[in-house]
VOKOL-357438 format. One record per residue (C-alpha): residue in one letter; x, y, z. Coordinates in steps of 0.2 Angstrom, whole numbers, plus 5000, padded with zeros to 4 digits. Layout:
REM residues N
aXYZ
...
This chain:
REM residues 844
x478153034917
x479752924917
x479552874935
x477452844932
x478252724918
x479152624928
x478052574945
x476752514932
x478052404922
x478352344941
x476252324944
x476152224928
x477752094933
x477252044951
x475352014944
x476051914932
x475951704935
x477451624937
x478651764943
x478851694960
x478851504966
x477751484978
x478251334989
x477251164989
x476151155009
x475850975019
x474651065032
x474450885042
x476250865043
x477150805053
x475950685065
x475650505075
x474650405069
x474050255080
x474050065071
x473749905078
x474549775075
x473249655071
x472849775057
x472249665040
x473249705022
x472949855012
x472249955025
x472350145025
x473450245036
x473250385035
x472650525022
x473650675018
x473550835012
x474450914998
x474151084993
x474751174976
x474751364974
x474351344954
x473151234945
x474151144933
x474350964937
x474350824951
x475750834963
x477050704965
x477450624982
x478650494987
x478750395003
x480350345012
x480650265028
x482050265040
x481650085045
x482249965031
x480749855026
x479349935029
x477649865027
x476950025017
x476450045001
x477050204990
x475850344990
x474450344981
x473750524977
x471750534972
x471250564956
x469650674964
x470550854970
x469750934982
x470051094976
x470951154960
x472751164971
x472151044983
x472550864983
x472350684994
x473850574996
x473450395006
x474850295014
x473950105015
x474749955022
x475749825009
x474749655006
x475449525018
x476449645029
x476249575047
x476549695060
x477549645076
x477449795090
x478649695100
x480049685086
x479649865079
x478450005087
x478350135078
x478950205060
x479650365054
x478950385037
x479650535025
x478350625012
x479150694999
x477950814988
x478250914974
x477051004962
x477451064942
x478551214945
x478651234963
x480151174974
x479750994987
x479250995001
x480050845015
x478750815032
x478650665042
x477350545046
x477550455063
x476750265063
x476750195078
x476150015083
x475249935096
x474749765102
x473449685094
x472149575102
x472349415091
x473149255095
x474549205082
x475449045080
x477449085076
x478248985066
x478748845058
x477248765073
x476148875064
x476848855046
x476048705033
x477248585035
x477048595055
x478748585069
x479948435068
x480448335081
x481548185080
x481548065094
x482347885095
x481147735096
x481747665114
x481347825123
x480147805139
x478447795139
x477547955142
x479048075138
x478948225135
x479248275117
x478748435111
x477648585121
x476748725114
x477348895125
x476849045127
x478449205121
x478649285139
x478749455129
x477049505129
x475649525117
x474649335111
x475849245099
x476049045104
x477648975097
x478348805098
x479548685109
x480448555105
x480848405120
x481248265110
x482848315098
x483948225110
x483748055120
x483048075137
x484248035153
x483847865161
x483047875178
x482348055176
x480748075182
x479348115173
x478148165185
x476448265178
x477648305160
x477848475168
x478948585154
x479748765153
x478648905156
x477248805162
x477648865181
x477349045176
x475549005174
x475448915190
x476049075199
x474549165192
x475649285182
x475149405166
x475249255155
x473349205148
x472849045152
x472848945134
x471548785132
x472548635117
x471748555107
x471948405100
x471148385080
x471748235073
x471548075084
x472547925073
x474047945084
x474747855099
x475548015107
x474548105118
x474348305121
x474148365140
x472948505144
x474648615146
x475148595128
x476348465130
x476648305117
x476948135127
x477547985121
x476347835119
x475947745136
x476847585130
x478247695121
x478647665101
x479047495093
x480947475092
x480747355080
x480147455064
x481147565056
x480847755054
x478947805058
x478147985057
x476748035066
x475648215066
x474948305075
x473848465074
x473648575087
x472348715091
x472648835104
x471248955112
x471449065126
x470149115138
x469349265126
x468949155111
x470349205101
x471349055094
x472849005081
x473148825077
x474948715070
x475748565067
x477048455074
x477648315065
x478448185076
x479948065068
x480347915078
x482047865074
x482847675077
x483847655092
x485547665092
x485747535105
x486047375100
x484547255103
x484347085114
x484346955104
x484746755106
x486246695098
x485446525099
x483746535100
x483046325100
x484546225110
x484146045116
x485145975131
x485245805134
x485945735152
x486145575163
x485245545176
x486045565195
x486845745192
x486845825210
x486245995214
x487046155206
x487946045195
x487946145178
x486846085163
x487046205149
x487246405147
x486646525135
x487146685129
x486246825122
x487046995111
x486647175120
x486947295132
x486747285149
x485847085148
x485146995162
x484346815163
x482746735169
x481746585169
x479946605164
x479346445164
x479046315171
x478646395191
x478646225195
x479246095198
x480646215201
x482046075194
x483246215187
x483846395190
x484946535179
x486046625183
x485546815180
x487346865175
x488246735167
x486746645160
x487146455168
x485746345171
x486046225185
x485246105193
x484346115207
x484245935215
x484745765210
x483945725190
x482845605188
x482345545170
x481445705165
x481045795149
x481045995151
x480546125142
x481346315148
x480746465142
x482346595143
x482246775146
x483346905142
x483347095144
x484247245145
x484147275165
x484347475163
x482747455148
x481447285153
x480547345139
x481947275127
x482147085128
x482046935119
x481546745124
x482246585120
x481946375122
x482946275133
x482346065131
x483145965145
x483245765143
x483945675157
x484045505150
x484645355161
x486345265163
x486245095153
x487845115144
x489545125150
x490645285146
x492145225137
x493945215141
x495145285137
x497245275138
x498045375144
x496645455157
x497645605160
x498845685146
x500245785154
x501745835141
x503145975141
x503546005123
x504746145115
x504146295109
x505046265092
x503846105090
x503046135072
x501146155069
x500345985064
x501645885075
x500645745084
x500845775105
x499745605110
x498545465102
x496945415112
x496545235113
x494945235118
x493745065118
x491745045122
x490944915128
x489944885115
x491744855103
x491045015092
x492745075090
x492145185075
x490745265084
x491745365094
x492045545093
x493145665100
x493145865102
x494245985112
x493546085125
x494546215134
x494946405138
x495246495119
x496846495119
x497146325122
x495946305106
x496746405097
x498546325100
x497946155100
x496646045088
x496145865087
x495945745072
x494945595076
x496045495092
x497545625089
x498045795099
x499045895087
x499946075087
x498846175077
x500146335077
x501646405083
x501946405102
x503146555103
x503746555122
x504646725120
x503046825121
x502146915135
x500446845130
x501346665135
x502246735149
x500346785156
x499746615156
x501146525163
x501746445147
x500446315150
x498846275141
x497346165150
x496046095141
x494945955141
x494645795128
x492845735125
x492745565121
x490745535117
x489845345111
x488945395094
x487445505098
x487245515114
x488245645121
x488245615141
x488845435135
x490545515135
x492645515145
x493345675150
x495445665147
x496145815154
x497745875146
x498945995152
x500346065140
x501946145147
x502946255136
x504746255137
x506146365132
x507346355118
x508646465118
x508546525098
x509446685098
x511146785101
x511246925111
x511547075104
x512847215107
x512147405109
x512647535094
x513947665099
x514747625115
x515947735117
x516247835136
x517147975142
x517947975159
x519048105166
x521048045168
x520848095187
x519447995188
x519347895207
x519347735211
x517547645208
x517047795197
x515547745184
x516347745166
x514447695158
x513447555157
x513347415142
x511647385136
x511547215129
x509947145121
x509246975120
x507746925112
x507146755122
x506346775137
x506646815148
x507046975138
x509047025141
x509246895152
x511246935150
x512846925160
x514447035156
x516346995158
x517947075150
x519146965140
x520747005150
x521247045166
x521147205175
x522747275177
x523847425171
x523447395153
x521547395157
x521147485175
x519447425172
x518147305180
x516047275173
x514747225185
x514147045180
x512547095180
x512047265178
x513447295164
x514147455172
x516047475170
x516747565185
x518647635188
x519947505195
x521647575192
x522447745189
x522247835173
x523547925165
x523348015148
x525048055145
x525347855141
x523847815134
x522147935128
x520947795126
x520547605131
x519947475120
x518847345129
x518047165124
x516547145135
x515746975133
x513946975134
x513246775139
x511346735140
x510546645154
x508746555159
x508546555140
x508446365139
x508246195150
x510146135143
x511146245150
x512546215138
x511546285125
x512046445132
x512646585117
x513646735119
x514446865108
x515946985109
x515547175108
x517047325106
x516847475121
x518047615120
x518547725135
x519147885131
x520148015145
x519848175146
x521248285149
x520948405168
x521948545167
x523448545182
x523448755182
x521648865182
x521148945164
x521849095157
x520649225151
x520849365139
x520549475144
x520049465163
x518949605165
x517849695150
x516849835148
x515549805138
x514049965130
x512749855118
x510749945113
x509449815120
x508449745105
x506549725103
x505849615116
x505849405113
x507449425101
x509149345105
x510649465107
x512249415106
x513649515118
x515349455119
x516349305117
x517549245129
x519149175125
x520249055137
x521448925138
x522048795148
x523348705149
x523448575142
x522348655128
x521248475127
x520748495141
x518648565141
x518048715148
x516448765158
x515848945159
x514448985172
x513849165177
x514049155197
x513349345199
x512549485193
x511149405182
x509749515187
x508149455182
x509049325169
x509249415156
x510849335151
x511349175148
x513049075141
x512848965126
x514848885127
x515749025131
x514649165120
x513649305132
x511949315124
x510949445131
x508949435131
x508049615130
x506649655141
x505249815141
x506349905152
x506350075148
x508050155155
x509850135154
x510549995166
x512249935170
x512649745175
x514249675183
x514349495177
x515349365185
x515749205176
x516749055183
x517748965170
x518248795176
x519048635168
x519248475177
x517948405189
x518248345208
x519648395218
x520648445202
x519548585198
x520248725194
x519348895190
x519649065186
x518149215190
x517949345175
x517149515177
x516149605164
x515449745165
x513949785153
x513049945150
x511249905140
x510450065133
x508650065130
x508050025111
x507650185104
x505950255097
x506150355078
x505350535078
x504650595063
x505350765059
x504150905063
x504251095061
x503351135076
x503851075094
x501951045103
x501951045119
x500550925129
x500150935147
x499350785154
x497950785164
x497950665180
x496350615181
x495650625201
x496050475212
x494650435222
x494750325236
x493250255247
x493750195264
x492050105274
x492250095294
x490850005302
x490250105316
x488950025328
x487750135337
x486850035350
x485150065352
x484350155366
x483550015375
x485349955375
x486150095382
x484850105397
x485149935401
x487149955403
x487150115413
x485850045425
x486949885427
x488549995429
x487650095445
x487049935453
x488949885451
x489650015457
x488550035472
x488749835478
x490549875478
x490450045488
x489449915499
x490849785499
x491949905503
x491349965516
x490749805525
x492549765523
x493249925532
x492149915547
x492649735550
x494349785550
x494349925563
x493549835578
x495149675581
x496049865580
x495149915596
x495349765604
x497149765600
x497249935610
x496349885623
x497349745629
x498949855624
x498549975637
x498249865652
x499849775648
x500849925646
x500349975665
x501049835674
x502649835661
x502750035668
x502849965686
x504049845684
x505049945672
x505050095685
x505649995698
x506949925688
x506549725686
x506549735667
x508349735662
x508449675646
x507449705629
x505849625631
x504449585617
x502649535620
x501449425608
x499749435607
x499449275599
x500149165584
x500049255569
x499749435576
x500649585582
x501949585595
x502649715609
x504449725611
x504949825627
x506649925633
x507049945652
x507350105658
x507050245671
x506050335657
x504050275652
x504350135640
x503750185620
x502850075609
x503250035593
x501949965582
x502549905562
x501749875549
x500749695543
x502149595545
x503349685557
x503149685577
x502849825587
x504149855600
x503949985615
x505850055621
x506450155632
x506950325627
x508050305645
x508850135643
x509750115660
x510949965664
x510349805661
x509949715676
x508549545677
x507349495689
x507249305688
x505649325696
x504849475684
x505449335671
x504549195675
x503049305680
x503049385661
x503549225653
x501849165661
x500949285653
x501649275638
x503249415640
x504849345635
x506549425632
x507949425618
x508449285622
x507049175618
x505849165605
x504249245608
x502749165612
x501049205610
x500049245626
C-alpha cells in the first residue's frame, strides 16, 4: 500500500504544468536568405518562426548582427499567433538603408528568442546580398550640392575638366572625376578629350556602355558623348573675377536604367600676372631725314613671357618692332609724316593674353637750328670723397633765336649714372656719394656715361646731345689694420727658410688689402727673422737657440699701396708679432712604465671607455709630446686623446686580447726622438644579468632545414637536329677515307719508278765493281731534291742502303777491298751522274 502511495504522488507531479522547462524552438533556423541590393526601405526579410510549449504570452526576440551597422530593423513579432504556442517574428529592412553587395555580401544575423518561463534559444539567420540591377550615382556627383571643381580662368580651350566614370568593380554605380583641380600642362594635347577609363569601353570590356546627358543648357562648358566636361571653345574670361557655373548631368545605360548629378564648376583668376601697357597713348615726335633702322621710340609692357607686334598700319610699311625688346625703328629715310601704330603685346606661351597700345609718330621738318652748347663734350675725373650737391660743370648753351630761357635740359643715361648724377637747369651736380671702395663701382670701371639733352622750348627733336663721361678716382681714407692675436710657435731647431706664420693685414680702400710688410730692424742674431713684402709670411733666417732667448718680439710695418693717385698719401701702421720656441727634446722620452698589462670589461656599445693613462717625460720637461698607436689597433677600437687610451666597445661577443704599440715622440725633423711603448690589453665581453631560477631548463634548438636550389641548363637538341649532324659527320668521314687514299696511291708509283731505275743501275755498278774499277766510296743521285745511292767497292755484291726522307741511300760493299780508281770508270759514272767522295753528288 506504501509503495501504490508513492508511484501515484509520482503520476500526479510529472502531469503537473510547470514541473519541467521545456526549451523555446526556431524550427527555420538557421538559413540564407537571398536579397538584392536594389531592395527598397522597410521591406521584409524574412519571416520566422517561434514556437512556445505553454500558452501564456508572446515570446521575446532579439536581433544581433556580427557586422556593425546593419541595415535591419529589431524584430517585430505578430500580434496574430498562429497557434496558442506558435508565433511570427519578421526581420524587415531599416528606412534609408542602402545595400552595397560590393562593400558587404552577406550578413550573419543572431535571433534571440525567449518565451515566459522557458530558457532562450540563440539561431542564425544568414543575409546574403546580390547585385541589383539599378543605376546609382555615388557621391558627392550624385548628392544636392553636386561635385566641385576649381579650375584657373587662363586654362585652354576645350580642357578637359571633370568626367563622369564608370567604378571598374562591378555592379551599375556612376561616380564622379575630377580633371580640372590643378592647372593643365602647356603644350599637352588635347586630342578627342579622351580621359581615364574611357579606353576600357573601347576595348568592348564588361563595362555598359553609358548615354550623358546634358539638362541645363545656360553654360558655356560642353559635355562629350563620353561624359567628359570641356572647357569653352574660346576658354573663360581672365578678366572677371571668380565665376561659377553648373552643370547637371543624367546618365542612362543601354537598358533604360538612369541616375543623374551635378558638378559645379569654379573658375578661379589666374595667377599669372596679365599683359598690360605701362604707357598705353605715347605720342612721338621727330625730324625729318632719320635714316633707316635709326631708333624712334620703345615701349614696354608688364608680363610674363611678352612679345611685340605691329598691327597696323600693313602699309605703308614706314616702321618696324622689335619683338623682344619692343624698339620701333625706322624703316627708310622719314619724310614729314604723321603715324598712327597700333601696338601688340602678348604672352608668346598664351596668344590669348595680350593687350594693345597707340603709338602717334610726327616727323616734323627741320626749320630751326639745334642749339649749342660749350663745352660739347664733358669729360672730368673727380674724387670719390666729392660731396653730394657739388657742381661738376655749367652748360652754356645759346639758340638761334636768343631764347635763352626756353631751353631745357634732362639727363639721359644707364641707372646708375642717374642715380649718381642729376641736373638743375644748365648745371651737372653730384647727386650722392660716389664710394670708390665698392665692388658695384669696381664693376663698372669707376666710371659713369651718360648723356645731356639740351631741347628748344616744345619741340623735342629741336635739341644737342652733350655726352659726359665721369671717372672716379681714388682717395686713400683709411689705415690699414693689424690682424688680432699674432702670435706663432716655431720649433728652436727650426731650418733655415722655415715658415714661422703669415701676417694678415686689412685695409679697407680698394683695392682691398692692397698692403706691403717690412720689420723695423734688421735681421740678425737679435731677430733671425725675415717677412716676405708681399705675402706677409715670416720665414727662419738665423739660428734659434732657446737656452738665450724663449720668444722674439717683432714690429712688422704694414704700408698701403694703389690706394690713391698721390702717392705720398700712403699710411701705414706698426703692429706687435711674438715668436715663441718650442723646446725639442736632445734625448727620446722616458715612459713609466714601458710595458703594461692591462684587463678592462667592454662597455655597451657607442659609449667611450677610458683605459690607461700614460705618463712620460722628456728632457727638458717643456718640451711637447706626441703619442700615436703605430700597431695593434684591430678594427679601431682605440684611439689616443693626449696621452689617455680610450677604448671604444663593439658587439663582439667573446674575450680578446690586443698588443698595442704607441710611439711617443717630441721634437719634429731630424731631431725627433721617439720611444715605442707596449700595452697589452685584455677586453672581456660585457656581461648579460640572469635572473635567479629554481629550475635549470634545458632547450634544444631546432635547425631549421637548409634548402638549396641549384638550375643547370641542359640543351637537348631536337631530333631533326641530331639527324642532320650525324649525316654530315659520315659524309665527313668518308671524303677523308677518300682523301686519304688518293693520297697513298699517288705516293706509291715515283716508289716504283724509283726501283726500277735502281735496279738497272746497280747491274752495271756490279760489273764494274766485280772487276775492280770502283775503288773508292761512290754515291749515285737520281735527281735534285731526291734520293741518292752511295756505293762501296768490293769483291762481294755491292748492298744498298736506302734512308729515310731526308737521308741518302748508299749501297756498300760487305767485302770492301783496296781502294784502287779507274780514271776512266770515273769519267764514265760521272757522265751518268756517278760521283765519288770526293765531290759532291750531282744529280743524273
Amino acid at each position: 500500500m506504501g509503495m501504490h502511495r508513492h508511484l501515484t504522488f509520482l503520476l500526479l507531479s510529472l502531469c503537473a504544468p510547470g514541473t519541467f522547462i521545456k526549451a523555446i524552438v526556431l524550427p527555420d533556423l538557421p538559413r540564407v536568405v537571398t536579397l538584392s541590393e536594389d531592395t527598397v526601405s522597410g521591406t521584409r526579410v524574412a519571416e520566422v518562426t517561434v514556437s512556445c510549449s505553454n500558452t501564456s504570452s508572446s515570446p521575446n526576440v532579439t536581433l544581433d548582427s556580427i557586422e556593425p551597422n546593419h541595415p535591419f530593423n529589431s524584430i517585430a513579432v505578430s500580434s496574430d499567433p498562429i497557434d496558442a504556442t506558435t508565433f511570427r517574428a519578421e526581420v524587415t529592412l531599416r528606412a534609408g538603408a542602402e545595400l552595397n553587395a560590393r562593400q558587404v555580401n552577406q550578413y550573419t544575423l543572431i535571433l534571440r528568442a525567449a518565451c515566459p518561463g522557458e530558457d532562450e534559444v540563440e539561431k542564425r539567420l544568414f543575409v546574403r546580398v546580390t547585385a541589383g540591377h539599378v543605376l546609382r550615382c555615388d557621391t558627392p556627383f550624385a548628392s544636392a550640392e553636386g561635385d566641385v571643381v576649381q579650375v584657373l580662368a587662363d586654362v585652354a580651350p576645350r580642357t578637359p575638366l571633370y568626367a563622369v566614370l564608370p567604378q571598374p568593380l562591378g555592379g551599375l554605380t556612376v561616380s564622379g572625376n575630377s580633371l580640372g583641380d590643378h592647372t593643365p600642362t602647356e603644350g599637352s594635347s588635347l586630342g578627342d578629350s579622351r580621359t581615364p577609363g574611357m579606353e576600357e569601353w573601347d576595348r568592348g570590356s564588361h563595362y555598359p556602355p553609358f548615354q550623358f546627358r546634358l539638362r541645363n543648357h545656360n553654360t558655356p562648358l560642353m559635355l562629350t558623348r563620353r561624359g567628359v566636361v570641356l572647357a569653352p571653345d574660346n576658354g573663360f574670361d581672365p578678366s572677371k573675377d571668380t565665376q561659377m557655373f553648373r552643370l547637371e548631368i543624367e546618365v542612362m545605360d543601354r537598358h533604360g536604367h538612369n541616375c543623374s548629378g551635378a558638378v559645379r564648376v569654379e573658375v578661379l583668376p589666374s595667377l599669372r600676372p596679365r599683359v598690360t601697357f605701362l604707357e598705353p597713348h605715347r605720342a612721338v615726335t621727330v625730324t625729318e631725314g632719320i635714316g633707316p633702322l635709326e631708333v624712334i621710340t620703345q615701349v614696354h609692357a608688364r608680363g610674363d613671357n611678352v612679345r611685340y607686334a605691329i598691327l597696323a598700319p600693313v602699309a605703308p610699311v614706314l616702321f618696324t618692332i622689335d619683338e623682344v625688346t619692343g624698339e620701333i625703328r625706322s624703316t627708310r629715310r622719314l619724310e614729314v609724316i604723321r603715324a598712327h601704330l597700333l601696338i601688340r603685346a602678348y604672352n608668346v606661351l598664351h596668344p590669348d593674353d595680350h593687350a594693345t597700345a597707340t603709338v602717334n609718330v610726327t616727323v616734323q621738318g627741320t626749320d630751326h637750328q639745334a642749339p649749342r652748347c660749350v663745352p660739347a663734350i664733358f669729360v672730368s675725373q673727380v674724387p670719390e670723397t666729392m660731396s653730394p650737391g657739388s657742381i661738376l660743370e655749367t652748360l652754356r648753351c645759346t639758340d638761334s633765336t636768343s631764347t635763352d630761357g626756353c631751353l631745357h635740359y634732362a639727363l639721359e643715361g644707364p641707372p646708375s649714372s642717374l642715380s649718381h648724377f642729376c641736373m638743375e637747369g644748365p648745371q651737372l651736380k653730384v647727386n650722392t656719394t660716389l664710394d670708390y671702395d665698392s665692388e658695384a663701382m669696381a664693376a663698372l670701371g669707376f666710371q659713369f656715361t651718360a648723356t645731356i639733352v639740351v631741347t628748344v622750348g616744345e619741340q623735342p627733336l629741336q635739341s644737342t646731345r652733350v655726352p659726359v663721361l665721369v671717372t672716379v678716382t681714388p682717395v686713400n681714407e683709411f689705415r690699414p689694420a693689424c690682424p688680432s692675436g699674432a702670435t706663432f710657435t716655431v720649433p728652436e731647431t727650426a731650418a733655415f727658410g722655415s715658415v714661422v706664420g703669415r701676417v694678415a693685414g686689412t685695409d679697407r680702400d680698394y683695392p682691398l688689402d692692397s698692403l706691403e710688410y717690412s720689420l723695423e730692424g734688421e735681421s740678425g742674431p737679435a731677430q733671425p727673422f725675415s717677412i716676405d713684402r708681399r705675402t706677409g709670411e715670416i720665414r727662419v733666417v738665423g739660428p734659434l737657440g732657446s737656452q738665450q732667448q724663449r720668444s722674439y718680439r717683432l714690429v712688422v710695418r704694414l704700408t698701403d699701396t694703389h690706394n690713391d693717385l698721390d702717392l705720398r698719401k700712403r699710411q701705414s701702421r706698426l703692429c706687435d708679432v711674438s715668436v715663441r720656441l718650442q723646446a725639442v727634446p736632445d734625448e727620446p722620452p722616458v715612459c713609466i712604465p714601458e710595458v703594461q698589462e692591462l684587463q678592462i670589461t667592454a662597455g655597451s656599445p657607442g659609449s667611450r671607455q677610458p683605459v690607461t693613462r700614460l705618463v712620460c717625460h722628456s728632457s727638458p720637461d717643456s718640451a711637447v709630446l706626441t703619442y700615436s698607436i703605430v700597431g695593434g689597433n684591430e678594427d679601431g677600437r682605440f684611439r689616443l686623446e693626449g696621452n689617455t687610451l680610450v677604448y671604444l666597445p663593439g658587439d663582439r661577443a667573446e674575450p680578446h686580447r690586443f698588443v698595442l704599440l704607441v710611439e711617443v715622440w717630441g721634437g719634429s725633423g731630424a731631431r725627433r726622438r721617439s720611444t715605442v711603448v707596449a700595452l697589452v690589453v685584455h677586453v672581456a665581453p660585457r656581461s648579460t644579468p640572469v635572473p635567479p631560477s629554481t629550475s635549470t631548463q634545458h632547450t634544444t634548438l631546432q635547425r631549421e632545414p637548409l634548402v638549396v636550389m641549384r638550375i643547370e641548363a641542359v640543351w637537348h637538341p631536337p631530333a631533326w637536329f641530331v639527324a642532320v649532324l650525324t649525316v654530315s659527320g659520315a659524309l665527313l668521314l668518308a671524303t677523308l677515307g677518300c682523301t686519304a687514299w688518293y693520297l697513298l696511291c699517288s705516293n706509291r708509283a715515283p716508289g716504283k719508278l724509283f726501283l726500277a731505275k735502281r735496279d738497272s743501275l746497280m747491274a752495271v755498278l756490279r760489273t764494274h765493281a766485280t772487276a775492280g774499277t770502283i775503288s773508292s766510296p761512290v754515291r749515285l743521285g737520281l735527281g735534285a731534291g731526291s734520293e741518292g745511292i752511295d756505293l762501296m767497292r768490293g769483291s762481294c755484291d755491292p748492298q744498298l742502303h736506302v734512308g729515310s726522307a731526308g737521308q741518302t741511300p748508299a749501297l756498300a760493299d760487305s767485302c770492301c777491298g783496296p781502294r784502287g780508281g779507274d780514271p776512266s770508270f770515273v769519267a764514265k759514272t760521272a757522265a751518268q751522274g756517278v760521283q765519288t767522295d770526293s765531290e759532291p753528288p750531282q744529280p743524273v
